[in-house]
ZAPADO-802893 format. One record per residue: x, y, z of N, C-alpha, C in turn. Coordinates in Angstrom, 1 decimal. Layout:
ZAPADO-802893
<pt n_X="X" n_Y="Y" n_Z="Z" ca_X="X" ca_Y="Y" ca_Z="Z" c_X="X" c_Y="Y" c_Z="Z"/>
...
//
This chain:
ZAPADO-802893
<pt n_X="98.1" n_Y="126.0" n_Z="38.6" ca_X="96.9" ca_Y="125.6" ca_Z="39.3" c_X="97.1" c_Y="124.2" c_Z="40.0"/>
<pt n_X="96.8" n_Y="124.2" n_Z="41.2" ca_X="96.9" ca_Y="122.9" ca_Z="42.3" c_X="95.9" c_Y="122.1" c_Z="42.0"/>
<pt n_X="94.6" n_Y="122.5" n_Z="41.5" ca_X="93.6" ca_Y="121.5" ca_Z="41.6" c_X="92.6" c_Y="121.9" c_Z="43.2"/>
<pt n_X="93.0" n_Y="122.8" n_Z="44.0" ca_X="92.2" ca_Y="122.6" ca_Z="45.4" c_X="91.8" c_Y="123.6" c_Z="45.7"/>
<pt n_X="91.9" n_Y="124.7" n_Z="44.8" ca_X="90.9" ca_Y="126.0" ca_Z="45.0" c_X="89.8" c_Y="126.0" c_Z="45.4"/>
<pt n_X="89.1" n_Y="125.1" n_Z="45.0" ca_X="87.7" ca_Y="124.9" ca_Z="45.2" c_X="87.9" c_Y="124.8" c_Z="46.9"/>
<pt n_X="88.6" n_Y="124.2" n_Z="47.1" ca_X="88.1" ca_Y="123.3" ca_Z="48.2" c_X="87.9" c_Y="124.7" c_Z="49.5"/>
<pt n_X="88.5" n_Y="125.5" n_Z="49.1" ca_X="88.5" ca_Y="126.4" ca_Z="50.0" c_X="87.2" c_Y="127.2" c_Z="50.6"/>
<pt n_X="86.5" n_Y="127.5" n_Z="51.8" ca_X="85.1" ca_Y="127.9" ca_Z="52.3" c_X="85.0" c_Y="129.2" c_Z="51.8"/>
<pt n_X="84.1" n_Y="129.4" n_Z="51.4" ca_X="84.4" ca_Y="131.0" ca_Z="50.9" c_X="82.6" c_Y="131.4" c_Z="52.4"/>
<pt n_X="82.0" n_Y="130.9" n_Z="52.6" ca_X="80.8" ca_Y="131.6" ca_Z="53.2" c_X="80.6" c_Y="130.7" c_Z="54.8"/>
<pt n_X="79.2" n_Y="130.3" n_Z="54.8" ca_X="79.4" ca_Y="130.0" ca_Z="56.8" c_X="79.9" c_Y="128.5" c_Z="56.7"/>
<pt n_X="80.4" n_Y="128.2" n_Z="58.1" ca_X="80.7" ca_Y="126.6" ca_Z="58.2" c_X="79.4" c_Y="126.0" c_Z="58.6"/>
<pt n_X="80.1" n_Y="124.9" n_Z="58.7" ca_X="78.7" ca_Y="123.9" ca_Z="59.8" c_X="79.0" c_Y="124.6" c_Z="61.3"/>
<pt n_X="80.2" n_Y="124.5" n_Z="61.8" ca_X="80.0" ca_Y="125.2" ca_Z="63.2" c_X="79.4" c_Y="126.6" c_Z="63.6"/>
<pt n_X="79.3" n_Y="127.8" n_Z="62.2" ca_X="78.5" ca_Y="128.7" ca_Z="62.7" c_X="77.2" c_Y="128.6" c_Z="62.4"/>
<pt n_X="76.7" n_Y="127.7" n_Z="61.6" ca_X="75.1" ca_Y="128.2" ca_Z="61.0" c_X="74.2" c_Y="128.4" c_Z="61.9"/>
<pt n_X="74.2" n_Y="127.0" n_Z="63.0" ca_X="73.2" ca_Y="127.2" ca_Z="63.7" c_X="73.5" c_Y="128.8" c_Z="64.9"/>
<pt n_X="74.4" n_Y="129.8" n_Z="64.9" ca_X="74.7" ca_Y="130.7" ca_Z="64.9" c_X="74.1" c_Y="131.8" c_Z="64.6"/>
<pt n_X="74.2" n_Y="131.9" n_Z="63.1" ca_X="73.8" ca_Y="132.7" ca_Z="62.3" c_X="72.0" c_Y="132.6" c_Z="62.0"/>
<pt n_X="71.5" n_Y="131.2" n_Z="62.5" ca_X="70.3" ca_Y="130.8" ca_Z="62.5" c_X="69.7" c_Y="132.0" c_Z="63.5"/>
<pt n_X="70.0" n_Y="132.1" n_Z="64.4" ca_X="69.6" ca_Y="133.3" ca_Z="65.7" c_X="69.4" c_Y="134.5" c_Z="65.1"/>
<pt n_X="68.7" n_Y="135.2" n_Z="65.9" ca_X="68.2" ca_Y="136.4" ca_Z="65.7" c_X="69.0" c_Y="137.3" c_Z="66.3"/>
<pt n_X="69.5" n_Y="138.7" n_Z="66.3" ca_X="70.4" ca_Y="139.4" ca_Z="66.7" c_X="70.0" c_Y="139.5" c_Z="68.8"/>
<pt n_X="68.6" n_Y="139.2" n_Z="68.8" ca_X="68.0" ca_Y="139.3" ca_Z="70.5" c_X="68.7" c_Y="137.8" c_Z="70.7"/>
<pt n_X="68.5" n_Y="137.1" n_Z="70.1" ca_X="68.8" ca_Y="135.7" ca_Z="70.5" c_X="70.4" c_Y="135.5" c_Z="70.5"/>
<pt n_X="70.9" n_Y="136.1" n_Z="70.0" ca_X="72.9" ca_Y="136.1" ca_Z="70.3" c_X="72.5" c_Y="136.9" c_Z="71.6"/>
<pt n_X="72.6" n_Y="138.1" n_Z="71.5" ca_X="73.0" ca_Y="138.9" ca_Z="73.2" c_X="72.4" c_Y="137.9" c_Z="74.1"/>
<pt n_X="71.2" n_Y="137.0" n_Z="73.7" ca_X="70.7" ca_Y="136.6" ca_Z="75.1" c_X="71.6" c_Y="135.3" c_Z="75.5"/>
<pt n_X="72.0" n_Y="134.6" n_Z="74.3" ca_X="72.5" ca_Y="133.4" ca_Z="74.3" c_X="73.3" c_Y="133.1" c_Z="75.3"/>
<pt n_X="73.9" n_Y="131.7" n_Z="76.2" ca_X="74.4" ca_Y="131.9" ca_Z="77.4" c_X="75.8" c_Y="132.0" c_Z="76.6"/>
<pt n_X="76.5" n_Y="132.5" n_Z="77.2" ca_X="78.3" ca_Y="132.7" ca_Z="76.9" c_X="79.2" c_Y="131.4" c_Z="77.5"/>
<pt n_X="80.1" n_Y="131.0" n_Z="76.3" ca_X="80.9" ca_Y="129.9" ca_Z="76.8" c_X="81.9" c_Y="130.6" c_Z="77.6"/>
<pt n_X="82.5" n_Y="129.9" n_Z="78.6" ca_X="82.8" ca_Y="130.4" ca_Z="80.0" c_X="84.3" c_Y="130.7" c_Z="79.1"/>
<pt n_X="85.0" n_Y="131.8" n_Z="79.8" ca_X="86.4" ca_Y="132.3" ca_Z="79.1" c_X="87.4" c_Y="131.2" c_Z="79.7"/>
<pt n_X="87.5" n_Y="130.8" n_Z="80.5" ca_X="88.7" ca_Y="129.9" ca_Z="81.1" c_X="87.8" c_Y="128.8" c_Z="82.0"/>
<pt n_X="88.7" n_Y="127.7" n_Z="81.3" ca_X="88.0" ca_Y="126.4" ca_Z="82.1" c_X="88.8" c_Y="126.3" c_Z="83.7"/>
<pt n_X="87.8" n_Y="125.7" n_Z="84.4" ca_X="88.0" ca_Y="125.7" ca_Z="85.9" c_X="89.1" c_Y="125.2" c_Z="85.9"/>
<pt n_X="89.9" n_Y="125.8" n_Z="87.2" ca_X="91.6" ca_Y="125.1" ca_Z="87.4" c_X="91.7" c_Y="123.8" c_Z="87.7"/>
<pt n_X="92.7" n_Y="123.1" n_Z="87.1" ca_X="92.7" ca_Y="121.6" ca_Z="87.5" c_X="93.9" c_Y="121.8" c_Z="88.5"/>
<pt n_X="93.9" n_Y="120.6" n_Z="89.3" ca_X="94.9" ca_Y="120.9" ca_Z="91.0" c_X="95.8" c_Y="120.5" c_Z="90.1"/>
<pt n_X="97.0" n_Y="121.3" n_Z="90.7" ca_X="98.5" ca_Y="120.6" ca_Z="90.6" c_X="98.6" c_Y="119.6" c_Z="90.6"/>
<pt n_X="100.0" n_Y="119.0" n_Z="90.4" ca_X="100.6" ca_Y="117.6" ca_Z="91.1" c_X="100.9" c_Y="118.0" c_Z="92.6"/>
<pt n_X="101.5" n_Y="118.7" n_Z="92.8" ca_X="101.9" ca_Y="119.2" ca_Z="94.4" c_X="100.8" c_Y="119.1" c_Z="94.9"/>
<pt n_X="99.5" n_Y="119.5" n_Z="94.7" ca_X="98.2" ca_Y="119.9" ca_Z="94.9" c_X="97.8" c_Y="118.0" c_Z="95.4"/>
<pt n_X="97.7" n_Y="117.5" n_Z="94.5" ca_X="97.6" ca_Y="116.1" ca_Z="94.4" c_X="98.5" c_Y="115.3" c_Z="95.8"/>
<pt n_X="99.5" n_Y="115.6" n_Z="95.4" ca_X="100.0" ca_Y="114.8" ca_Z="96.2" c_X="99.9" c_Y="115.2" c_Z="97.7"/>
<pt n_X="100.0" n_Y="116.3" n_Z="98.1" ca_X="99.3" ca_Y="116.4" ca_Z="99.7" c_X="98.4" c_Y="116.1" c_Z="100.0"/>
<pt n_X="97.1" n_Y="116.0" n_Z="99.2" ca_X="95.9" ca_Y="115.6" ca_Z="99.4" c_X="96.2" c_Y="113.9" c_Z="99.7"/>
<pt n_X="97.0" n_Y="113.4" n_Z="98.3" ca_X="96.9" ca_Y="112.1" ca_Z="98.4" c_X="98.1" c_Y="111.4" c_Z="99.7"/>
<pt n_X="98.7" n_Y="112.5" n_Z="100.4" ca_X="99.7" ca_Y="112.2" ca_Z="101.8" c_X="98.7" c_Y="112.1" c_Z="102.7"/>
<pt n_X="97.6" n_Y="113.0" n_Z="103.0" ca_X="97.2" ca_Y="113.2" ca_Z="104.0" c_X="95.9" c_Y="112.2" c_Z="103.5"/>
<pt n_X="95.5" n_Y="111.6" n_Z="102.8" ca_X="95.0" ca_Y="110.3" ca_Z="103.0" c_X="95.3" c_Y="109.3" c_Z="103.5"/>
<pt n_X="96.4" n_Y="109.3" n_Z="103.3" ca_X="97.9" ca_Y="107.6" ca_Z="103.3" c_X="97.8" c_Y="108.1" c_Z="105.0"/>
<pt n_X="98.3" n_Y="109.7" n_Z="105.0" ca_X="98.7" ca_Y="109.3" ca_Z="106.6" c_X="100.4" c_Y="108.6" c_Z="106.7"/>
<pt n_X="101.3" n_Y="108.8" n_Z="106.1" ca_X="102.4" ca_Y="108.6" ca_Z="106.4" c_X="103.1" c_Y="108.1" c_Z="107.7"/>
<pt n_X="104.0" n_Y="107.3" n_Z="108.4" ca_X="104.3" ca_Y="107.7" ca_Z="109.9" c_X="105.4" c_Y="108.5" c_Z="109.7"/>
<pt n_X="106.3" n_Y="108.0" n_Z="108.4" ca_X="107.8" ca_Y="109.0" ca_Z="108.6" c_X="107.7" c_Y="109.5" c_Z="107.0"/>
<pt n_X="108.8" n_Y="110.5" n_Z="106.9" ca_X="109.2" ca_Y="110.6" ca_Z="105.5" c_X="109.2" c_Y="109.6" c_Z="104.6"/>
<pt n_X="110.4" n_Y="108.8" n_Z="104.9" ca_X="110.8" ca_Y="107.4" ca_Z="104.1" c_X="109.4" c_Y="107.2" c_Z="103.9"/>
<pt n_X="108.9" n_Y="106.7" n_Z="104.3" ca_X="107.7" ca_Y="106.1" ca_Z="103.9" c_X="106.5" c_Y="106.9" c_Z="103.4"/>
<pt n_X="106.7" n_Y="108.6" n_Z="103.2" ca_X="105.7" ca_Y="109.1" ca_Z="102.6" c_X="106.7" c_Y="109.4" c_Z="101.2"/>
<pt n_X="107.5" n_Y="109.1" n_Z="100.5" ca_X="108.5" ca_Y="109.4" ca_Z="99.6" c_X="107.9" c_Y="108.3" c_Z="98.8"/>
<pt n_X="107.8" n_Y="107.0" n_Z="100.0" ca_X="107.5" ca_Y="106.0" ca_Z="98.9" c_X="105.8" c_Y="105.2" c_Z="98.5"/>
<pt n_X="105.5" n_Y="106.5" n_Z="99.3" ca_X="104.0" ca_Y="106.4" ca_Z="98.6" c_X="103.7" c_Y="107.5" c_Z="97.9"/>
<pt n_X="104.1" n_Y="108.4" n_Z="97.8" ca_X="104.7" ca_Y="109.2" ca_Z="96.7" c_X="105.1" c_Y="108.6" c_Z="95.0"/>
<pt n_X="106.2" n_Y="108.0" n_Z="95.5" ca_X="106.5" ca_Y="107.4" ca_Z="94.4" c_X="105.9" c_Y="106.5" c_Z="93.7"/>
<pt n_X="105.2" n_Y="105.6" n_Z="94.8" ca_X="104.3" ca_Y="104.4" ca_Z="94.1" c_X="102.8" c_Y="105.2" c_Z="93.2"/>
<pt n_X="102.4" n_Y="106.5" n_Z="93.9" ca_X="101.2" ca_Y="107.2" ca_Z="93.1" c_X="101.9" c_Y="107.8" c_Z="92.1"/>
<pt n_X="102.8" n_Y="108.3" n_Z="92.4" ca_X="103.3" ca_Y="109.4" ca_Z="90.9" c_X="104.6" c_Y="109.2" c_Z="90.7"/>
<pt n_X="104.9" n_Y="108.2" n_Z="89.3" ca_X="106.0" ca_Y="107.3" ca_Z="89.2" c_X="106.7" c_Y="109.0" c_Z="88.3"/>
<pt n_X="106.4" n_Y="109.3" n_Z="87.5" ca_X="106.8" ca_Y="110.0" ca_Z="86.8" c_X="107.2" c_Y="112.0" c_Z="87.4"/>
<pt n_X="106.7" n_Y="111.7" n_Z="88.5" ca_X="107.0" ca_Y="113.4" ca_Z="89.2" c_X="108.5" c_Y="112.6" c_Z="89.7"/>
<pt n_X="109.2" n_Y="114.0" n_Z="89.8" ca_X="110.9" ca_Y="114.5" ca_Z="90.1" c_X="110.5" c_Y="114.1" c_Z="91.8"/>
<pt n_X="112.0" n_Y="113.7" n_Z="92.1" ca_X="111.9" ca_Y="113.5" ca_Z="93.7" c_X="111.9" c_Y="115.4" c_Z="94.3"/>
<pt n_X="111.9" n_Y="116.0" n_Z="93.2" ca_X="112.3" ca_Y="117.8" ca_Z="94.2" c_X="110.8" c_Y="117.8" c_Z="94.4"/>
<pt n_X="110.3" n_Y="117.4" n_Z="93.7" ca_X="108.2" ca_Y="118.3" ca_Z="93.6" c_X="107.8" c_Y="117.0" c_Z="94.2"/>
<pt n_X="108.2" n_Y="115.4" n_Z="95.3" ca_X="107.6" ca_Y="114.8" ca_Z="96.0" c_X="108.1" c_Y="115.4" c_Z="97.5"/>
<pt n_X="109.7" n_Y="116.4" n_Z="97.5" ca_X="109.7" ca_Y="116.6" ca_Z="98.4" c_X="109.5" c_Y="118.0" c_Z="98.9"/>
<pt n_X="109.2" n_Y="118.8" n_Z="97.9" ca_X="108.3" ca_Y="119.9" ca_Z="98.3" c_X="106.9" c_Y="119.7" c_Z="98.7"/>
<pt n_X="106.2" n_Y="118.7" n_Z="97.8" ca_X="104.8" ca_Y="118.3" ca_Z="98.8" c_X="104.9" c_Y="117.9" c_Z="99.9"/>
<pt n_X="106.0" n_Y="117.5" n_Z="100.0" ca_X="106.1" ca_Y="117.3" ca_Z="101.5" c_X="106.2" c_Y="118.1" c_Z="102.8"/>
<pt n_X="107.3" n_Y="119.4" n_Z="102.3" ca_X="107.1" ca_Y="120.2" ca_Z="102.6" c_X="106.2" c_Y="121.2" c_Z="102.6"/>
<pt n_X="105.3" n_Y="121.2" n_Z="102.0" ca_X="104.1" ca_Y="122.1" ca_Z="102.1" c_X="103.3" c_Y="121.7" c_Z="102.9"/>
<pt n_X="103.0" n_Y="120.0" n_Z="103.0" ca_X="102.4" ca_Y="119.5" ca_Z="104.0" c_X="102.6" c_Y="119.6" c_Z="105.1"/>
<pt n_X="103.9" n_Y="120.0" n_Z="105.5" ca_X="104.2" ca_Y="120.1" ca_Z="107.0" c_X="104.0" c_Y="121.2" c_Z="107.6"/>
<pt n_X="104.1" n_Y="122.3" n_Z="106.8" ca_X="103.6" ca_Y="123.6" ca_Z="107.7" c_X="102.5" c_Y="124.1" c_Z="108.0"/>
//
């Protein structure tokens, strides 16, 4: 014996009571939590948005405002935003 048997839930938690509080019309009606949370943008996503703010004149210089916003993205995914941006 561990000593922690007890500790174990055998019936509802706090998270479902007020749940179980409802009436079987009051579940069906109840609103539904959404199955998938709204998409958050890429970094690639990000970063052409944040090019076509800056307004770049050349590469070189959109590479390094690139860099200075997203120190930690790979130079391949600053220079595919780049390229996405240009077509």
């Amino acid at each position: 014996m561990l000593g922690n048997e007890g500790t174990v839930p055998t019936g509802a938690t706090r998270d479902d009571e007020p749940l179980r509080a409802l009436s079987i019309e009051e579940r069906a009606t109840a609103p539904a939590l959404p199955r998938r949370m709204p998409e958050i943008p890429s970094v690639a996503a990000l970063m052409r948005s944040h090019l076509d703010m800056a307004r770049p004149r050349s590469d070189a210089e959109a590479l390094k405002i690139l860099r200075q916003a997203f120190p930690a993205a790979p130079l391949a995914a600053r220079v595919a935003a780049m390229a996405d941006r240009a077509r």
